[in-house]
C-alpha positions as CSV (number, residue, x, y, z in Angstrom):
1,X,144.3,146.2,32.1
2,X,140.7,146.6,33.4
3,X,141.5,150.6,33.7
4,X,142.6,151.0,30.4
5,X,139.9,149.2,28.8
6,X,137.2,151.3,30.2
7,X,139.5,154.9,29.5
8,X,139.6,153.3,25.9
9,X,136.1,152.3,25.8
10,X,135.1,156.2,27.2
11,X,136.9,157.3,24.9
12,X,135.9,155.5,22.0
13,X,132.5,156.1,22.5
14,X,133.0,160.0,22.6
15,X,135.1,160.0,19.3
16,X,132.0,157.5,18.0
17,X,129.4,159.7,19.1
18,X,130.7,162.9,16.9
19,X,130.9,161.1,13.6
20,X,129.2,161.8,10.4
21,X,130.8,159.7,8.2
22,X,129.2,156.0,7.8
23,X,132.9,154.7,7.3
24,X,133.7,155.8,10.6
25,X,131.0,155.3,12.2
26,X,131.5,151.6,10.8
27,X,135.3,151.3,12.2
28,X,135.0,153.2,15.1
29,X,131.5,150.6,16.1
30,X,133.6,148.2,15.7
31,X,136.7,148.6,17.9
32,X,134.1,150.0,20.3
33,X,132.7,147.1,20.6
34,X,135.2,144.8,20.4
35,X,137.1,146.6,23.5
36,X,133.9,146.7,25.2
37,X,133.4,142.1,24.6
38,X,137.1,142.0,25.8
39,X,136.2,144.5,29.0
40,X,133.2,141.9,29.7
41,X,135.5,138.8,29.2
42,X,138.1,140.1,31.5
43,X,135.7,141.4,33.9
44,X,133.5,138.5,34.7
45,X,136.4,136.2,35.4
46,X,135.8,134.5,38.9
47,X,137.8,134.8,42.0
48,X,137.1,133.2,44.9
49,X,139.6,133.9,47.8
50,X,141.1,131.2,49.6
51,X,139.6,131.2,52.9
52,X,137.4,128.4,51.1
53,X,138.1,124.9,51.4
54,X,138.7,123.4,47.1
55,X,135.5,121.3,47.6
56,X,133.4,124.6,48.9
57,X,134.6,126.5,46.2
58,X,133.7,124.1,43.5
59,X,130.5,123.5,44.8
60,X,129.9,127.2,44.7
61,X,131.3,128.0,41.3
62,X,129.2,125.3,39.6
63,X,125.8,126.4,41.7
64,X,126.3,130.0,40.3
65,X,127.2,129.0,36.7
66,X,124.1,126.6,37.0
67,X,121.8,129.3,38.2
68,X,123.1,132.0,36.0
69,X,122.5,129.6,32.4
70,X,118.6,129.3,33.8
């Protein structure tokens, strides 16, 4: 899903970047953006591989969500 997103977002943003028309330019913004918020949603999902005990994990997860609000 990941690879798709970015092909559609490359493309998206070629087909945006010849327009003339401010309709266009208008719905073709807007899917362009769109794809790009769901590419950011689905990338920055968090894995952490299980070579971690639960508690380590959770520990970590919460320090890095803490740190990146600051």
């Amino acid at each position: 899903m990941g690879v798709g997103l970015l092909i559609l977002i490359a493309v998206l943003g070629y087909i945006y970047s010849l327009q003339t028309s401010m309709l266009l330019i208008t719905l073709i913004g807007f899917f362009l953006i769109t794809f790009v918020y769901m590419y950011v949603c689905y990338a920055s999902t968090v894995y952490v591989p299980e070579i971690w005990p639960t508690e380590a994990k959770l520990r970590g997860s919460g320090l890095a969500n803490a740190v990146g609000e600051s």
